[in-house]
C-alpha positions as CSV (number, residue, x, y, z in Angstrom):
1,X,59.6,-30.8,0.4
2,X,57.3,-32.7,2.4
3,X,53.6,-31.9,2.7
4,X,51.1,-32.6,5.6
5,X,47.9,-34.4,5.2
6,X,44.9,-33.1,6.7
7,X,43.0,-36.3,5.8
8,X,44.5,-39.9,5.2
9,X,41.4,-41.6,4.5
10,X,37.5,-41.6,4.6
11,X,34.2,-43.5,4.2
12,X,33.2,-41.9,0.8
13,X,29.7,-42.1,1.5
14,X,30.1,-40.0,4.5
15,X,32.3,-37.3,3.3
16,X,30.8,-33.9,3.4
17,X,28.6,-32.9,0.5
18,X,29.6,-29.9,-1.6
19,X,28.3,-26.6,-0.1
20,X,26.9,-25.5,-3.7
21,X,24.3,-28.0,-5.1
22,X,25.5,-26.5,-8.7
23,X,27.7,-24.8,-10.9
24,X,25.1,-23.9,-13.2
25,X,23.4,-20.4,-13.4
26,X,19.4,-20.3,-13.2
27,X,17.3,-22.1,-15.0
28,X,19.8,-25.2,-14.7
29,X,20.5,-25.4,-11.4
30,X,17.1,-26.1,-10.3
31,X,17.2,-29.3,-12.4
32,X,20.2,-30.6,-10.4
33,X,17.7,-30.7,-7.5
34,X,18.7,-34.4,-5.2
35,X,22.0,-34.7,-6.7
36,X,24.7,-34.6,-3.7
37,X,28.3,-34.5,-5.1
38,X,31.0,-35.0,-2.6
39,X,34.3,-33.9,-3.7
40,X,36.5,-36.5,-2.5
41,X,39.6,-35.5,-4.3
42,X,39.4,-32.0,-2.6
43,X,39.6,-33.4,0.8
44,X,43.2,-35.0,-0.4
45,X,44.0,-31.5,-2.3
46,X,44.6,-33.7,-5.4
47,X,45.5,-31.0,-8.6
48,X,45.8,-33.3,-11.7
49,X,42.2,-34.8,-11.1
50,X,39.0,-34.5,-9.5
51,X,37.4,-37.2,-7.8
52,X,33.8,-37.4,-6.7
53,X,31.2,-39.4,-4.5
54,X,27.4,-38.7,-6.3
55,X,24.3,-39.8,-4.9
56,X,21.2,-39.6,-7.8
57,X,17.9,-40.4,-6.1
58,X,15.2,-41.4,-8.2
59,X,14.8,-38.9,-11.0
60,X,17.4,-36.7,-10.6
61,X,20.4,-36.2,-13.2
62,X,23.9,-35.8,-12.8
63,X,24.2,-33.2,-15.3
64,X,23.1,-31.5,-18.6
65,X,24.0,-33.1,-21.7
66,X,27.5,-32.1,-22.2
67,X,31.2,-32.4,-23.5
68,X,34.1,-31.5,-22.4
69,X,37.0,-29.6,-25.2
70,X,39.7,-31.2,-23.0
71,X,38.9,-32.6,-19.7
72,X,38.5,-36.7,-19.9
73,X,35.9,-38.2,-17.5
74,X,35.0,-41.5,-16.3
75,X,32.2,-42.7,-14.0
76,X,31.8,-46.2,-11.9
77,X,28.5,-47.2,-10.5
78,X,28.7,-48.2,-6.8
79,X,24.8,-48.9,-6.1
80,X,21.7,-49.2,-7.9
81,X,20.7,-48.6,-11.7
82,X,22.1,-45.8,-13.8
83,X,20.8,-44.8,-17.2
84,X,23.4,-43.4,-19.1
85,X,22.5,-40.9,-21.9
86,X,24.5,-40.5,-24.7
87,X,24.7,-39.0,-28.1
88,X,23.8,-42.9,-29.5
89,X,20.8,-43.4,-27.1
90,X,21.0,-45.2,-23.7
91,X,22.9,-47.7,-21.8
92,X,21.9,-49.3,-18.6
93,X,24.8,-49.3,-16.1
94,X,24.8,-51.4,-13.2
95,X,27.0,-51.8,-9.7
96,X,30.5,-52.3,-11.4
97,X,29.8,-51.1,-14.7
98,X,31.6,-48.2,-15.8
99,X,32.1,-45.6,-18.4
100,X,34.9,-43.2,-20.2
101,X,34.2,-39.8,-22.2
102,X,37.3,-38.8,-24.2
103,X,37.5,-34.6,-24.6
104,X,35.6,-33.6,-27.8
105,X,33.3,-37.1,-27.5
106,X,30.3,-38.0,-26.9
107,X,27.5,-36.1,-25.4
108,X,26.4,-37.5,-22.3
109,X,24.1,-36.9,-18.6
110,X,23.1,-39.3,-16.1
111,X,19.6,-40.1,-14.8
112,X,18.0,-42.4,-12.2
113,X,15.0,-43.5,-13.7
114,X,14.7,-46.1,-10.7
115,X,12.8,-46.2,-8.1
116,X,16.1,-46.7,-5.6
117,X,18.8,-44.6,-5.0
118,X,22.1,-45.0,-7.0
119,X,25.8,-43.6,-6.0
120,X,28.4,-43.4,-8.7
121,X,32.1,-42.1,-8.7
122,X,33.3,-39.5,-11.3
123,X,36.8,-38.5,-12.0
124,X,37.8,-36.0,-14.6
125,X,41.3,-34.3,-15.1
126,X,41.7,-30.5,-13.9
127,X,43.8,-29.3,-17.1
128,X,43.6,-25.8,-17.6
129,X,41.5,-24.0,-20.7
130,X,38.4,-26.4,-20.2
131,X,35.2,-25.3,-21.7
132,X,32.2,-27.4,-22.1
133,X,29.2,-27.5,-24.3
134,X,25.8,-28.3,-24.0
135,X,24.2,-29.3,-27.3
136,X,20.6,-29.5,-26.0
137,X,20.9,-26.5,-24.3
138,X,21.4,-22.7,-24.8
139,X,25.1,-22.9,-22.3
140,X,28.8,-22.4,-22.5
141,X,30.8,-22.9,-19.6
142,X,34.6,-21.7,-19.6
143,X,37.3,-22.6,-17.2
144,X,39.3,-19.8,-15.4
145,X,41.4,-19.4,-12.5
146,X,38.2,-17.9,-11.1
147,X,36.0,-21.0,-11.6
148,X,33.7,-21.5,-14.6
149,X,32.1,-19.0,-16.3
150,X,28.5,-19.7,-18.0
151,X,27.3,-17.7,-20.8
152,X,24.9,-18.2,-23.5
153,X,25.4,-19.4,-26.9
154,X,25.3,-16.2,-28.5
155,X,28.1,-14.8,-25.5
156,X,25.8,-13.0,-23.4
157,X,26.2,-13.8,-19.8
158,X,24.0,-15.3,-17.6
């Protein structure tokens, strides 16, 4: 069976931005304000794994504190300074440095706390019956065939 590719290649930085700043229901998604994710595996219909090209101007985050119960994710600085925020404290990552969160691991966000902008690339795996938790926060997210589903810790839905 042979499949036709409606894009070959691309200048990450230019690809289009997601549509949807963020997942997250209200009061979160506000705090994912000057993040742009551009989902680069999407453009290539890649199923196993997700690929994406973040920008984090100064002070914004890449997410809430979270871990994933079975996806894996990595991130790779491509420019400027990234603090990475993890259950042990924080790590500095530079261009070239990068970083790997096993399902069930550590905790962990991003931030710019520079004064320059900072692009990074994440990949995480796209197996089904994700769910992630946020331990400083009052969040669940499920995975479905319909996307994620947010509730609060207690069940109710946001």
């Amino acid at each position: 069976m042979s499949q036709t590719l409606a894009v070959v290649a691309v200048q990450a930085d230019e690809a289009p931005a997601r549509t949807k700043p963020s997942n997250y229901p209200e009061p979160f998604a506000s705090l994912m304000d000057g993040r742009i994710k551009r989902p680069l595996g999407d453009l290539f219909a890649l199923q196993s794994f997700g690929v994406n090209h973040v920008t984090l101007p100064p002070g914004a985050v890449s997410a809430l504190h979270h871990r994933h119960t079975v996806q894996d994710e990595f991130v790779m600085v491509l420019t400027g300074e990234i603090t990475l925020v993890h259950d042990g404290g924080e790590t500095t990552l530079l261009p070239g440095m990068c970083a790997g969160f096993v399902h069930g691991g550590t905790a962990h966000h991003l931030v710019n706390s520079s004064g320059e902008v900072a692009t990074y690339l994440e990949v995480g795996d796209r197996q089904a019956g994700d769910s992630v938790t946020y331990p400083r926060d009052d969040l669940v997210a499920v995975r479905s065939d319909a996307g994620w589903q947010f509730t609060h810790k207690d069940g109710r839905p946001y």
